[in-house]
C-alpha positions in Angstrom: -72.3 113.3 -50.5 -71.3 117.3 -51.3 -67.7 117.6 -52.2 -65.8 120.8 -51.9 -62.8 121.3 -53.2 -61.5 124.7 -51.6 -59.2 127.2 -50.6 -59.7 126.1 -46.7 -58.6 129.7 -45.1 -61.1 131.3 -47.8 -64.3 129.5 -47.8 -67.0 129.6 -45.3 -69.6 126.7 -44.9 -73.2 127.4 -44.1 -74.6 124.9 -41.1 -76.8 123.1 -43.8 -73.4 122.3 -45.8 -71.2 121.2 -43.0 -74.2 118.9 -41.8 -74.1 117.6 -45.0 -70.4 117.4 -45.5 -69.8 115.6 -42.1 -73.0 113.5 -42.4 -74.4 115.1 -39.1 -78.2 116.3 -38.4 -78.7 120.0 -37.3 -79.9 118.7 -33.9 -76.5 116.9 -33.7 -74.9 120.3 -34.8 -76.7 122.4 -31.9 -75.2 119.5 -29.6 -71.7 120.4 -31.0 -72.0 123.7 -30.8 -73.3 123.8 -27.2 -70.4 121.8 -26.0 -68.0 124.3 -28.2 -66.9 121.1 -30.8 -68.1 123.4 -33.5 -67.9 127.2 -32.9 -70.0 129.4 -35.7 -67.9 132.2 -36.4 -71.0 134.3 -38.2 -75.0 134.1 -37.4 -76.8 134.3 -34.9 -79.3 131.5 -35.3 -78.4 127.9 -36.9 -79.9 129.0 -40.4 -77.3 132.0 -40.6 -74.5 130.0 -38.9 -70.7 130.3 -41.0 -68.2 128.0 -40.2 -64.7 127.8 -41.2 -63.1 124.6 -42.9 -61.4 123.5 -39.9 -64.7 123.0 -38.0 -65.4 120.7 -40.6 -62.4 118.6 -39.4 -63.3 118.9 -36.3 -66.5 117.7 -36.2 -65.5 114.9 -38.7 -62.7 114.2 -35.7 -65.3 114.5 -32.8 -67.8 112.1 -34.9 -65.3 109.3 -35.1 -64.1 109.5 -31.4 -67.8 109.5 -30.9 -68.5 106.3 -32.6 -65.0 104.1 -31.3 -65.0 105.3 -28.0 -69.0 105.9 -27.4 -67.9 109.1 -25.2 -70.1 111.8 -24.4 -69.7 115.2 -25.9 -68.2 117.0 -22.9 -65.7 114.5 -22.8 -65.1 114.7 -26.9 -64.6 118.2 -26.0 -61.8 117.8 -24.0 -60.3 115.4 -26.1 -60.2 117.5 -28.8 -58.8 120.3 -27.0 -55.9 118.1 -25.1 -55.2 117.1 -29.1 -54.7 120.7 -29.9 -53.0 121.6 -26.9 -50.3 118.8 -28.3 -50.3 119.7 -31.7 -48.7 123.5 -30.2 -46.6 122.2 -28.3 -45.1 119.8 -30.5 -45.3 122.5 -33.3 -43.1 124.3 -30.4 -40.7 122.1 -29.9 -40.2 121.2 -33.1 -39.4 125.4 -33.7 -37.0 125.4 -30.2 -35.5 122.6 -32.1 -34.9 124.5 -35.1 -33.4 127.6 -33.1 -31.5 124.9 -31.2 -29.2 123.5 -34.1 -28.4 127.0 -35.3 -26.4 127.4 -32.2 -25.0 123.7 -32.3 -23.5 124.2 -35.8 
């Protein structure tokens, strides 16, 4: 198996290597993409597809919940959004927090 150790905000991954790196077929990559799990951010046909690191751990992430929970890929979809919908917020009130015990002390 490819792998890549990188600068994650700097590299790009073609669809050929993120296939690869997430053990995926293209046809499984065309699924992802169609239900937005993986979003190209450069091409316009899967041979010129770009994707960013963090697609990479997302379909990594979507591929798991896929195989333990046998969902469908709508549903992984929301999943995966409700997840990052947490994340912010707990990243938020973990930053109110902060503001918070500069007034307390």
């Amino acid at each position: 198996m490819l792998q890549i150790n990188i600068n994650e905000q700097d590299c790009w991954l073609s669809s050929d290597e993120l296939c690869e790196c997430s053990d995926i077929s293209s046809i499984l990559l065309l699924e992802l993409v169609e239900h937005s799990i993986a979003i190209p951010l450069q091409g316009e046909v899967i041979e010129q597809w770009q994707f960013s690191v963090e697609n990479l751990h997302q379909v990594k992430k979507a591929t798991r919940i896929q195989r333990d929970l046998a969902l469908d890929w709508g549903g992984i979809g929301l999943i995966l959004q409700l997840l990052d919908e947490r994340e912010q917020l707990e990243h938020e009130v973990y930053r109110l927090k902060q503001q918070l015990s500069r007034f307390k002390s």
